[in-house]
N, C-alpha and C positions, 0 to 999 in steps of 0.2 A: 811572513807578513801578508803575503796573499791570501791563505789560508786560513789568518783572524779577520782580514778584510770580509771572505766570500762568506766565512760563519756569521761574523756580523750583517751583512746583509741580507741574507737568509732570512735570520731570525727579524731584521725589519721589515721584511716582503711578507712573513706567516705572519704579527703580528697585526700591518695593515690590512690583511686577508681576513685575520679571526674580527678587527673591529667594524667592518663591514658588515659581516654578517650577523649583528646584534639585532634584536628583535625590535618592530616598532609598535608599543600598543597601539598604537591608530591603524596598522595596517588593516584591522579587521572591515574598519567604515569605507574604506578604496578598492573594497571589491563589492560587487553591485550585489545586494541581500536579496535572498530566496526569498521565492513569490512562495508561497503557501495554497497548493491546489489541496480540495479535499474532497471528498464523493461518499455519501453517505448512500448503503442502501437499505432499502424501506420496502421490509416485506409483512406480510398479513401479520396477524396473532395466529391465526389457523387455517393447515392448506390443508386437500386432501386428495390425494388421488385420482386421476381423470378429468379434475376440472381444470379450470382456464385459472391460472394463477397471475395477478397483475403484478411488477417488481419492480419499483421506481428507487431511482438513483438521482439525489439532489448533489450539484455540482458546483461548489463553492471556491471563489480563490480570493484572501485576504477578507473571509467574510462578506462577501457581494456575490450574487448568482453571476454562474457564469455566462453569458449568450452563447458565443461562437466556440464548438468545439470542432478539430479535426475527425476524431474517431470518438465514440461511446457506442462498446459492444459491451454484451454478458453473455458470460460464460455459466453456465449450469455442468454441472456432473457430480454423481451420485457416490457418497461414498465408498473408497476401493474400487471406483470405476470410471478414474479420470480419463485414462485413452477415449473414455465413447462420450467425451463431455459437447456438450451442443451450445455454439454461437450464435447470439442472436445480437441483430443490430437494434442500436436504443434509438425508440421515435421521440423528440423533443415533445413536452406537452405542454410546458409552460416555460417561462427563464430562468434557468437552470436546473431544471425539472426534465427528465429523460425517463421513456417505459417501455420494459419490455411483457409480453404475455404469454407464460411456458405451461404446459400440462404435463404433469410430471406422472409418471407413466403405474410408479408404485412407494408404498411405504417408505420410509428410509430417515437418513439423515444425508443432507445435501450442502454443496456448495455451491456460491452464487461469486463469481469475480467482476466486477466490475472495471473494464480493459477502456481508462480516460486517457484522451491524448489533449492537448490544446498545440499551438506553433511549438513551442519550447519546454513545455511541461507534460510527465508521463507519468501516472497513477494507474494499480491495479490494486484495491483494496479489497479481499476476501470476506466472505460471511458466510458462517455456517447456518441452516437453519431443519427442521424437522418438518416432512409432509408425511401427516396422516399418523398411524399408532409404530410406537419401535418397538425392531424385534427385542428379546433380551439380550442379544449378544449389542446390537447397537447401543441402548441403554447403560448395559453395563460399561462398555467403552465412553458413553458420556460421564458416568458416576467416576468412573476411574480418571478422566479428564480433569474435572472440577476434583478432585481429591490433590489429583497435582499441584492446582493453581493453589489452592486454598494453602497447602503444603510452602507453596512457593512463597506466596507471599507471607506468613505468619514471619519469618525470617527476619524482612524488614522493619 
């Protein structure tokens, strides 16, 4: 008698345990919705070597410039030579407008990361771009790049 007793209560305790944990479609609206940070960056059509290159980074959240940020640095470093990548802090120029001014030293293919902070929100959005003529080995590595994508997406 115990024994039918303790099984039946068992299975009343996992029973009220599994209907518990049923899923609520509204739970999604009771937790507070993701701000939408974004940072675009905006570099020339054409850089080249030696000169003073301008790199502006526009700072969006929910589509409205952002004023107040914590941190906006950029990160530059040259293809295959991230260790020696250089920091530089972004000067506000306008509202939500940020620049930095890098002279980039040779030829290549580069990256530019733009390292956004606000109170609560952290974005580092990456951009590759080309200063000056590429070797063939760089090129080739672009043409083999975009082979991929193309590749990639025909799938879809």
């Amino acid at each position: 008698m115990m024994k039918k007793f303790f099984y039946l209560f068992s299975s009343f305790v996992i029973i009220l345990l599994l209907s518990a944990c049923s899923v609520d479609s509204d739970a999604a609206k009771l937790y507070r919705q993701s701000e939408k940070l974004k940072a675009v960056i905006m570099i020339p059509k054409t850089m080249n070597p030696n000169e003073e290159v301008g790199l502006k980074v526009e700072v969006t959240k929910e589509d409205k410039k952002v004023e107040e940020l914590e941190r906006m640095n950029v990160e530059v470093w040259k293809k295959g030579n991230e260790e020696n990548k250089k920091v530089i802090e972004g000067q506000r120029t306008a509202k939500g407008t940020y620049e930095v001014v890098n002279t980039f030293s040779e030829d290549g293919i580069y990256y530019v990361k733009a390292d956004v902070r606000t109170k609560n929100l952290h974005i580092m959005p990456t951009k590759q771009m080309i200063v000056g003529e590429l070797s063939e080995e760089d090129a080739k590595s672009l043409e083999s790049k975009k082979e991929k994508e193309s590749n990639h997406h025909s799938h879809h």
